[in-house]
N, C-alpha and C positions, 0 to 999 in steps of 0.2 A: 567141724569148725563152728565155734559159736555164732550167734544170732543175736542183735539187738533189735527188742521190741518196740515198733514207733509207730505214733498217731498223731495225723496231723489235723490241725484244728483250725475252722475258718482256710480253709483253703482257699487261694484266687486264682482261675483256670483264665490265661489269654489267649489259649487257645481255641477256634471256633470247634475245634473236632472235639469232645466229650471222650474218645476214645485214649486220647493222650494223657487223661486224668494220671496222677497217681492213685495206688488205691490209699483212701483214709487212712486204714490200716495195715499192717504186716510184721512179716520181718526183715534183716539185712545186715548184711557182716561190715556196710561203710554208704552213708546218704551225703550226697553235696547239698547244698541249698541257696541260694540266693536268694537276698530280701528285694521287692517290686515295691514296697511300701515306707511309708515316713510315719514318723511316731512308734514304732515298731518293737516290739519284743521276739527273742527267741527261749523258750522256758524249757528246762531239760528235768528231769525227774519230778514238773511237778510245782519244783520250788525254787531250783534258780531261774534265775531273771537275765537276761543278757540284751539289750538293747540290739536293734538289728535292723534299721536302716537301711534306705533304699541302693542297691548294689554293694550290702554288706555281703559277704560270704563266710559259708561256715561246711565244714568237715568233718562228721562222725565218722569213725569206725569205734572198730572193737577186734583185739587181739587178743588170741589163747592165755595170756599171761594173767589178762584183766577180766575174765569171763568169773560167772558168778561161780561158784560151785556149791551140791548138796551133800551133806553128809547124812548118812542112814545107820544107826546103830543098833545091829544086831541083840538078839537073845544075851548071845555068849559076848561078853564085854570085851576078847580079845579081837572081835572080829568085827573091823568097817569098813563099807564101801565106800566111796566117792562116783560119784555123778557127775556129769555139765549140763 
């Protein structure tokens, strides 16, 4: 199953436990989120921008359909694999 790559930046823990953190980074096939903050951005690849607001919610995944895929072109020009 594929994986989407994510990193979270300025993270705010309200929790006293440390252990409850997310980690910064990873991966994951679907992240919920909730915004705790005002003034607020949610930025996806980078370069969109989405405004995100205290008790905004938002919902990634990523399905088989949408997953990236690599192409590897052999020697012999009739033969390619595909990767995920």
């Amino acid at each position: 199953a594929p994986k989407m790559v994510y990193t979270i930046r300025d993270q705010l823990v309200s929790s006293p436990v440390r252990n409850q953190c997310v980690k910064p980074r990873g991966l994951a096939r679907s992240i919920a989120v909730k915004s705790r903050c005002f003034d607020a951005s949610l930025v996806i690849d980078g370069g969109l921008s989405f405004t995100f607001n205290d008790g905004t919610r938002a919902l990634l995944e990523i399905y088989e359909e949408d997953a990236l895929r690599t192409v590897t072109l052999q020697e012999d020009p009739t033969e390619v694999s595909f990767k995920h």
